[in-house]
PAVOVEX-944812 format. One record per residue (C-alpha): residue in one letter; residue number from 0; x negated, y negated, z. Coordinates in Angstrom, 1 decimal. Example, Ala and Ser with C-alpha at 12.3 -4.5 7.8 and 13.67 -1.06 7.14 Angstrom:
BEGIN
code|pos|east|north|up
a|0|-12.3|4.5|7.8 $
s|1|-13.7|1.1|7.1 $
This chain:
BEGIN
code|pos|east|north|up
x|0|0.0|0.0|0.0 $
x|1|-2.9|-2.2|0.5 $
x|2|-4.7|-1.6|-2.3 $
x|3|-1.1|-3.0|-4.5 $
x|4|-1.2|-6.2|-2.3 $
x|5|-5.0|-6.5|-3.2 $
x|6|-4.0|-6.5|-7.4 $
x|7|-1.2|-8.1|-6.6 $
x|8|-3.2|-10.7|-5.2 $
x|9|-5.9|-10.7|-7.9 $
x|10|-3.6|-11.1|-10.4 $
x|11|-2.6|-14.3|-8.8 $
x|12|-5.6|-15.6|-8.8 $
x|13|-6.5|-15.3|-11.8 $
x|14|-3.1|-16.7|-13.4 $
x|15|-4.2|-19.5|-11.3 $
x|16|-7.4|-20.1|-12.4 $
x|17|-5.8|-19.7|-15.7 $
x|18|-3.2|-22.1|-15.3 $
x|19|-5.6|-24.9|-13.8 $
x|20|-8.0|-24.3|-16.6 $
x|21|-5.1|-25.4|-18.8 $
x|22|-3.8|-28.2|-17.3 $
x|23|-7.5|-29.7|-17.3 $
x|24|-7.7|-28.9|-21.1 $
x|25|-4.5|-30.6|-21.7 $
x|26|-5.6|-33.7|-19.5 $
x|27|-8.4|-34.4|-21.6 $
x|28|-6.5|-33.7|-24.8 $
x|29|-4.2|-36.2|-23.0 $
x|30|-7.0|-38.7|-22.8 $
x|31|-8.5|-38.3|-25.6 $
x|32|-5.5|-39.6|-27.1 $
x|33|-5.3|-42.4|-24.8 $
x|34|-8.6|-43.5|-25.8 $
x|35|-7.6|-43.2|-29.4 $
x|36|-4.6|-45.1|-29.5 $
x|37|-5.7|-47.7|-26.4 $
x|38|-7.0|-50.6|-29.3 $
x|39|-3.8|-50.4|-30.9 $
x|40|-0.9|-50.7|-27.7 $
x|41|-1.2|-52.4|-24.6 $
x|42|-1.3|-50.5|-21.1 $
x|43|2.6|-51.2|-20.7 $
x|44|3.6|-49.4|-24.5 $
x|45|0.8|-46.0|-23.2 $
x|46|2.2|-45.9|-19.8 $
x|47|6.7|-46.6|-21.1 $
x|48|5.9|-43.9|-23.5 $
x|49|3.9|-41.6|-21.7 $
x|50|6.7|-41.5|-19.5 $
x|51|9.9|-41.7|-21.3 $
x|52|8.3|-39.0|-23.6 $
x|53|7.9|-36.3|-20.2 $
x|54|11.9|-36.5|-20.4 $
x|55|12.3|-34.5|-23.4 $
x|56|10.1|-31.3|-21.9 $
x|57|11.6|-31.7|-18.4 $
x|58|15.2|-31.4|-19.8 $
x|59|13.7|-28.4|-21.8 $
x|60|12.3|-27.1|-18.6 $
x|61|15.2|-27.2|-16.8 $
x|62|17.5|-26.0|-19.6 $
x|63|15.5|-22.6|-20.5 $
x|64|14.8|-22.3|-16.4 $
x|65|18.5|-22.6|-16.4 $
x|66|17.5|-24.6|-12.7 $
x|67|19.4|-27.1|-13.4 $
x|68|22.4|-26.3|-11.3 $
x|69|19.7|-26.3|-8.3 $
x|70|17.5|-29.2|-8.7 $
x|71|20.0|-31.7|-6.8 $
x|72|20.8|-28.8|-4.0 $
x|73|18.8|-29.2|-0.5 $
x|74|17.9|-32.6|-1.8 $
x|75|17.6|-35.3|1.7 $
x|76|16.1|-38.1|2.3 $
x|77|12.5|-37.7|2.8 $
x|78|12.4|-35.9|0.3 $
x|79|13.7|-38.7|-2.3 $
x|80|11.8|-41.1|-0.2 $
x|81|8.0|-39.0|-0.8 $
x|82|9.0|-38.3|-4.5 $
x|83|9.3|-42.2|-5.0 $
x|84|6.3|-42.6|-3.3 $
x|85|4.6|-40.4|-5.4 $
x|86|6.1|-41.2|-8.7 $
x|87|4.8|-44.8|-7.9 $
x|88|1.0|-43.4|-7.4 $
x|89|1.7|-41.3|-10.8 $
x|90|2.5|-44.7|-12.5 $
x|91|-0.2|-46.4|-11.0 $
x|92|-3.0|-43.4|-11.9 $
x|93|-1.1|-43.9|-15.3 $
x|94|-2.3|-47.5|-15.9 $
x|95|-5.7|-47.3|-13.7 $
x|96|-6.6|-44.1|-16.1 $
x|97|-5.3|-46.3|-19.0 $
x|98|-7.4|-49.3|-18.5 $
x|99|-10.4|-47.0|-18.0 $
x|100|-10.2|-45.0|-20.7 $
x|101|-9.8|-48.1|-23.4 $
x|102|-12.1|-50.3|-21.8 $
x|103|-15.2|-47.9|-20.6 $
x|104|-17.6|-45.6|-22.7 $
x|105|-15.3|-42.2|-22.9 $
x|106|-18.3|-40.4|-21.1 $
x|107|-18.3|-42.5|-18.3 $
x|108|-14.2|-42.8|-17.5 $
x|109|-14.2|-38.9|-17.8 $
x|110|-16.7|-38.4|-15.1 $
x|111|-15.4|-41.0|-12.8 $
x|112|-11.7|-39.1|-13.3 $
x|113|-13.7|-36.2|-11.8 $
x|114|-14.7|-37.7|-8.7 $
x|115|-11.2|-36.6|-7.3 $
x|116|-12.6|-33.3|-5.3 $
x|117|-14.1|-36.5|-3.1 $
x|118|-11.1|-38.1|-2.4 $
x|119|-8.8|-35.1|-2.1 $
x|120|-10.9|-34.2|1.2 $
x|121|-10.7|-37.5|2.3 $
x|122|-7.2|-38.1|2.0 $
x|123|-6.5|-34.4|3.6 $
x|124|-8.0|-35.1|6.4 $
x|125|-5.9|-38.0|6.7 $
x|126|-2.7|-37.1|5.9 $
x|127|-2.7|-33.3|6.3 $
x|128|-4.7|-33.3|9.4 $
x|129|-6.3|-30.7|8.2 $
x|130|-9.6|-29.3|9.8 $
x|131|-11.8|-28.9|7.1 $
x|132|-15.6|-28.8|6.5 $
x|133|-16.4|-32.1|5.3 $
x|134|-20.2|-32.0|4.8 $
x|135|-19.2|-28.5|3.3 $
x|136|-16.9|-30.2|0.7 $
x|137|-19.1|-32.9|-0.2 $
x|138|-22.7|-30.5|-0.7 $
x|139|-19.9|-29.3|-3.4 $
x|140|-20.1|-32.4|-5.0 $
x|141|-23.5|-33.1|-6.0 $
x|142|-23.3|-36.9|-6.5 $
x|143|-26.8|-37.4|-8.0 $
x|144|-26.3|-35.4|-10.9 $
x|145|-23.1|-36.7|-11.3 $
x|146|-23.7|-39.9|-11.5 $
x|147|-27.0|-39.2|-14.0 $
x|148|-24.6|-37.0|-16.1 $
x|149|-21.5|-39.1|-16.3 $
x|150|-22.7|-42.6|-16.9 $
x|151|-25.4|-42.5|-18.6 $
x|152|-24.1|-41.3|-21.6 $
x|153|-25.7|-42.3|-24.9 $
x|154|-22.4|-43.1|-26.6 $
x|155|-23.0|-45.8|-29.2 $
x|156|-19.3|-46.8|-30.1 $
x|157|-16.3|-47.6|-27.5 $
């Protein structure tokens, strides 16, 4: 019985590793188009149609998933309260990542969008409370090489 909890497991993790291997392919696809279409729309234009355009694949989502009888069901207040919250940081990462993008070498905006490991311990410790290692975390992130590698790209054009 253990030994089916063990695959079981396994299998987990590696449709997770999967899965986050994907989404960080599709965020660079994502910002590689931001960088390509940045000289031509402002920041207000990327960010409207970023998100009016996430409509059409949540409604899709929620069709096929046929959740859509559920989605308002155990719904209270702190709940709509946090997801404001955090749809207001989602719009502001929107047009911070925006501006970044357009107006830095493409080199340089990428590595400083990976420099979230750093904060995501920080910000757990905060508002988690959660005891973790954070001299542990940070030997993790090797900010020398980062730095090195990520800005000083030898990118002629913007």
């Amino acid at each position: 019985m253990k030994n089916l909890t063990e695959k079981s497991d396994l299998k987990k993790t590696y449709l997770a590793i999967i899965t986050m291997l994907l989404a960080i392919l599709c965020v660079d696809f994502y910002m590689v188009v931001i960088k390509f279409l940045g000289d031509d729309y402002s920041i207000v234009q990327l960010a409207l149609f970023r998100n009016a355009a996430a409509i059409i694949p949540l409604s899709l989502l929620l069709l096929f998933t046929k959740e859509h009888f559920l989605v308002l069901k155990n719904v209270n207040k702190k709940f709509i309260y946090l997801s404001f919250i955090r749809g207001l940081c989602f719009l502001s990462m929107n047009i911070f990542v925006f501006i970044s993008v357009i107006n830095l070498q493409f080199a340089t905006a990428m590595t400083l969008t990976f420099s979230s490991p750093f904060f995501i311990v920080i910000l757990s410790i905060i508002f988690l409370q959660r005891s973790t290692h954070l001299q542990i975390q940070l030997d993790h992130i090797n900010l020398n090489n980062w730095f090195y590698w990520g800005c000083n790209d030898y990118e002629t054009n913007k």
